[in-house]
C-alpha positions in Angstrom: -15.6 25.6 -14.0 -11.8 26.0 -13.1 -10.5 24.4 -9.7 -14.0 23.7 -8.8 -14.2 20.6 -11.0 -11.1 19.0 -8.7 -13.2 19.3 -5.4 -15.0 16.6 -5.3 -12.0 14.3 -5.4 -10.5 16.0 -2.1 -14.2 17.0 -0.2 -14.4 13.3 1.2 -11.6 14.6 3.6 -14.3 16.4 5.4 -16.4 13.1 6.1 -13.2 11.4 8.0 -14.1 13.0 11.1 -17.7 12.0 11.0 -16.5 8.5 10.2 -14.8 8.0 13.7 -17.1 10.1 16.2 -20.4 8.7 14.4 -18.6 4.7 16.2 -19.3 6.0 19.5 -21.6 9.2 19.7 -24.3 8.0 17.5 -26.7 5.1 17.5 -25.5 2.2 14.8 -28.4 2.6 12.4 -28.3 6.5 12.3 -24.6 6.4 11.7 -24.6 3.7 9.6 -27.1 5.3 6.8 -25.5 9.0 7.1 -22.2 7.5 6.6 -23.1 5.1 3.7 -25.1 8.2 2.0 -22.4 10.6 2.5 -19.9 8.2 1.1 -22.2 7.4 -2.2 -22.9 10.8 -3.2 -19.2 11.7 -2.7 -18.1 9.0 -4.5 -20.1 9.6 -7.6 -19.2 13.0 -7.6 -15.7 12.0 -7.7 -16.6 9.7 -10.9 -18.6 12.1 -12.6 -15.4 15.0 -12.0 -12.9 12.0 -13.8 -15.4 11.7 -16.8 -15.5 15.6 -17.7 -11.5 15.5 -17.0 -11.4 12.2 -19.1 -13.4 14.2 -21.8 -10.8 16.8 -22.0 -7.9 14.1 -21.9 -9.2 12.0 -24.8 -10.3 15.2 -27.0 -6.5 15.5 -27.2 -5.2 11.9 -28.2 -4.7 11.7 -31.9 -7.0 9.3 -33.6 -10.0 9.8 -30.9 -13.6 9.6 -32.3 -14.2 12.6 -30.5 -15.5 15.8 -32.6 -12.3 18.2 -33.2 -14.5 20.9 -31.6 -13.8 19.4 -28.2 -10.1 19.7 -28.3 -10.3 23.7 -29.1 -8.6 25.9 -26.7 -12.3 27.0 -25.3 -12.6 23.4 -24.1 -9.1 23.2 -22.6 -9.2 26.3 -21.1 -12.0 25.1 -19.0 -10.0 22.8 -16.9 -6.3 23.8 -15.1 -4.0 22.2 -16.1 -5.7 20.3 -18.9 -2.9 18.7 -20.5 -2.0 16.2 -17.3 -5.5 16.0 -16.2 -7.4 15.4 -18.9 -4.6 12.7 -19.7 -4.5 11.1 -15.7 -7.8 11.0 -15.6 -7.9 8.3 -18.0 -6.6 5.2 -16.5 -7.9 6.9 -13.2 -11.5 6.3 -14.2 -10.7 3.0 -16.3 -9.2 1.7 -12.8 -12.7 2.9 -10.9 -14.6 1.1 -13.1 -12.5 -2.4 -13.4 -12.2 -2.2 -9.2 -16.0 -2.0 -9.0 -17.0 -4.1 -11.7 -14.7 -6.6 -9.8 -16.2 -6.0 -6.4 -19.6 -6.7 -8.2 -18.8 -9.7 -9.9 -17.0 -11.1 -6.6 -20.1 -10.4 -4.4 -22.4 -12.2 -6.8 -20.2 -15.1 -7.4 -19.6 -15.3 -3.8 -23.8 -15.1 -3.3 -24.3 -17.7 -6.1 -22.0 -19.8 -4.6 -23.1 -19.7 -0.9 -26.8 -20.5 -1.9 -25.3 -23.5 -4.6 -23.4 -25.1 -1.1 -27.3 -25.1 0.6 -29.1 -26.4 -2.4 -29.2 -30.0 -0.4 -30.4 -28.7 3.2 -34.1 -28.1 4.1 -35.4 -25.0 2.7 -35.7 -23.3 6.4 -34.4 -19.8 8.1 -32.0 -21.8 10.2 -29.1 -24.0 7.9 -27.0 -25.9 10.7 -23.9 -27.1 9.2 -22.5 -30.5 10.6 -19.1 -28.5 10.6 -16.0 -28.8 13.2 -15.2 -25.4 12.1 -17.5 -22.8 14.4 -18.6 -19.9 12.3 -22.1 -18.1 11.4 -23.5 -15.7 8.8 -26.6 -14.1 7.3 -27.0 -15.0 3.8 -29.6 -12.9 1.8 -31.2 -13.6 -1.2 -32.5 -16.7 -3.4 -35.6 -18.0 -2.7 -35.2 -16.8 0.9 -33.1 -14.9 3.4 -31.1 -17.7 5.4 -29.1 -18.1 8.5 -25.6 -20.6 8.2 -24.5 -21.7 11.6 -22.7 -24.6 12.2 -22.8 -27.6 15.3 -19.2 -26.5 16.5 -20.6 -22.6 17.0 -23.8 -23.9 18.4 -22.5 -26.4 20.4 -20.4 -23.8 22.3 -22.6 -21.3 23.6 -25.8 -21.8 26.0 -29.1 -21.5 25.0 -29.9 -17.7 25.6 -26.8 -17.0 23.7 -28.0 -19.0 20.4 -30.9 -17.1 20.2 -28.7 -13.9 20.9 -26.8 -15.0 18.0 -29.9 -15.7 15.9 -31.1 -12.4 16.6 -27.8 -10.5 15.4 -28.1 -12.3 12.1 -31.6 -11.7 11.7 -31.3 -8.0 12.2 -28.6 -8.0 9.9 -30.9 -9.6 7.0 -34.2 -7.9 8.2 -31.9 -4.4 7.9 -30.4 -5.4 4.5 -27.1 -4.7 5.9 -25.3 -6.2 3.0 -26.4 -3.3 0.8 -25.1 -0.6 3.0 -21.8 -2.6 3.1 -21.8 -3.1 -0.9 -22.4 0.7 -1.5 -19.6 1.5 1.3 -17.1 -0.9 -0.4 -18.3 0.8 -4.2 -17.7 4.1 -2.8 -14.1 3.2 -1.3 -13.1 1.6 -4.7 -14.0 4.7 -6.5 -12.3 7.4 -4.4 -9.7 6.4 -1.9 -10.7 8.9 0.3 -13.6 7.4 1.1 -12.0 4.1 2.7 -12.4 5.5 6.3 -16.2 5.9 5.8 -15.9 2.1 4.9 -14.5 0.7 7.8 -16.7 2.5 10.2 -20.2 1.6 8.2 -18.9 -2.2 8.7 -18.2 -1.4 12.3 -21.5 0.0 13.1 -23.8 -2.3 10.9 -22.3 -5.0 13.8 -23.5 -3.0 16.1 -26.5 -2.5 14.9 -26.9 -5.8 14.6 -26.2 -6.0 18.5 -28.3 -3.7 19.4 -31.0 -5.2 18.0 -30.3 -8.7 19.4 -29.3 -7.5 22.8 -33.4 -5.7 22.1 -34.7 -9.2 21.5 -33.3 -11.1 24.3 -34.2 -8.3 26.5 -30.1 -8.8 28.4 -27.5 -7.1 27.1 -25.1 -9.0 29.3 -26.3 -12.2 27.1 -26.1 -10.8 24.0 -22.5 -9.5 24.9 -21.4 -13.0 26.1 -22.7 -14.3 22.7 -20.7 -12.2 20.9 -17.6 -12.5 23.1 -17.9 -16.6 22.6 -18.7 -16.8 19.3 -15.4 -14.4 18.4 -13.2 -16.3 20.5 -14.2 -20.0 19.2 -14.6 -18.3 15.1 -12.5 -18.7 13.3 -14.2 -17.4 10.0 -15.9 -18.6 7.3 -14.2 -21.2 5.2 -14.7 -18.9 1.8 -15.5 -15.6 1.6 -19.0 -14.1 2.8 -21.1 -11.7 1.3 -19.5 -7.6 1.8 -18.1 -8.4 4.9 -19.9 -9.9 7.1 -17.5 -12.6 7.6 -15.5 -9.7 9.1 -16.9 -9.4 13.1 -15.7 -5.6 14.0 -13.8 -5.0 17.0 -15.1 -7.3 19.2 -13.8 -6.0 22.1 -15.1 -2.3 21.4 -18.5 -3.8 20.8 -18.8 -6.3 23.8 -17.8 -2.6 26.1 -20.8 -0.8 24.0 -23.5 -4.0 25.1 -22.1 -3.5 28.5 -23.0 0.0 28.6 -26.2 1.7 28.4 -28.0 1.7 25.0 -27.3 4.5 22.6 -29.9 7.3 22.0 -32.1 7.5 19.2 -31.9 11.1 18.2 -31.8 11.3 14.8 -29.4 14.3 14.5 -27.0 15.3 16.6 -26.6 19.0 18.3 -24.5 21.0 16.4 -23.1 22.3 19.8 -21.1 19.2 20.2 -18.3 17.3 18.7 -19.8 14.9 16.9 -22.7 17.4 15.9 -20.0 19.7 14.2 -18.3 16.4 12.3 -21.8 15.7 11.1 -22.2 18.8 9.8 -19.3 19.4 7.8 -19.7 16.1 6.4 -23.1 16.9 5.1 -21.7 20.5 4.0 -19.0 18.9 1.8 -21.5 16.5 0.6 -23.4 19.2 -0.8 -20.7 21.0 -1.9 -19.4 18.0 -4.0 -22.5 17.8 -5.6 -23.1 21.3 -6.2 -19.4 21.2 -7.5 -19.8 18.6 -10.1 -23.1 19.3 -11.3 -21.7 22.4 -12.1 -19.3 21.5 -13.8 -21.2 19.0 -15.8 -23.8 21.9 -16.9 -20.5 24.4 -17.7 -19.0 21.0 -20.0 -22.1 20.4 -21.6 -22.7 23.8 -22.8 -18.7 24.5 -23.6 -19.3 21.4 -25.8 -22.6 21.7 -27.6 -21.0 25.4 -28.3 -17.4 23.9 -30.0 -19.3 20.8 -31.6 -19.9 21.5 -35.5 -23.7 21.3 -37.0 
């Protein structure tokens, strides 16, 4: 096992380039699902390498209801510098799992909470809010996937850019972009090093979403004034909205991208170019985390079933 079992906590370096080319060289819904799968299998391989270190560390605390097997030198010797990892990687995984378990309870209050405040409108797609304060979001879930606008938003744009506007949040429900933003966030809490992957997935689930309504109103000049209205009269939501999607993106990067010519759809890049070559190494140190830590999960398993007593 040796150094190998500390990889996976340092391969998500190799992702960060991915994470900025993939905003501008690839279309929103390729980049978004590479990025979010390259950040969840790196992230649990980072978990998975803090439990067999935490395994070590705890063999070595007095009183542990461990087998006394585990804390032989065989087991120790297994991991460098066993005596400060085992021990660190203690609190490092107990602080994974209370920052997740956090972000999970806070996205399902949040959700129960959101769909509590409709309980008294009409059951429809559409929930206009009598509200002086413009904002919109998709809200998924319940007994149906809804859209939360309110009069001051509507009132503000013209009628080409409301259905602009109801297009981005459709797409953003039909696509289940809340999931690829919860995994993203999950990720980030469980290894640091994934935090750039994290930004960019929330970035290009937007412009997914824009792509998609600039698709449906057949203009992307309208959907890009939409977009440009709605950010400058928003002035967010008035409590928090489900895994960021009360967060717009860089509006002005994404108002230049509807502007433009629509992205290709190739679903891999060339590994002749740039952003080709990021890809690659990303998906080369995804599978060198994994190969990492299920190896050192097999060499763990059979160090310990060989030190436990029958």
């Amino acid at each position: 096992m040796g150094v190998f079992v500390f990889l996976p906590l340092v391969l998500p370096l190799t992702a960060w380039p991915i994470a900025r080319l993939a905003e501008h060289h690839l279309h929103p819904r390729i980049a978004t699902r590479l990025l979010t799968g390259v950040a969840g299998v790196m992230a649990l391989c980072s978990t998975v390498c803090l439990g067999l270190l935490m395994v070590v560390g705890t063999a070595q605390l007095p009183g542990n209801p461990l087998p006394d097997g585990w804390s032989d030198p065989e087991v120790r010797e297994a991991v460098p510098y066993d005596e400060v990892a085992g021990k660190a990687a203690i609190p490092a995984l107990l602080v994974v799992a209370v920052v997740c378990g956090r972000t999970l309870w806070r996205h399902s209050r949040v959700r129960r909470r959101a769909h509590r405040a409709l309980a008294g409108l009409p059951s429809t797609e559409v929930a206009v809010l009598p509200d002086d304060v413009p904002y919109a979001y998709a809200l998924p879930g319940g007994t149906r996937d809804r859209i939360v606008v309110t009069t001051a938003l509507l009132s503000g744009l013209q009628p080409a850019e409301r259905r602009a506007l109801f297009a981005h949040e459709r797409a953003h429900l039909a696509a289940r972009h809340h999931r690829f933003l919860l995994a993203v966030q999950l990720a980030a809490r469980a290894n640091p090093f994934l935090r750039p992957l994290s930004t960019a997935v929330t970035y290009t689930t937007e412009r997914w979403a824009d792509e998609e309504a600039a698709r449906a109103v057949g203009d992307r000049r309208v959907a890009a004034r939409a977009i440009g209205k709605a950010a400058l009269v928003s002035r967010g939501t008035p409590v928090p909205t489900l895994a960021g999607f009360a967060a717009p993106g860089p509006v002005p990067r994404r108002v230049a991208a509807l502007l433009g010519p629509a992205p290709a759809t190739r679903t891999w890049p060339s590994v002749f170019t740039a952003v080709g070559m990021a890809a690659w190494t990303a998906a080369a140190g995804t599978a060198v985390s994994a190969l990492s830590s299920a190896n050192s999960a097999v060499t763990m398993a059979v160090i310990l079933h060989a030190a436990t007593p029958l």
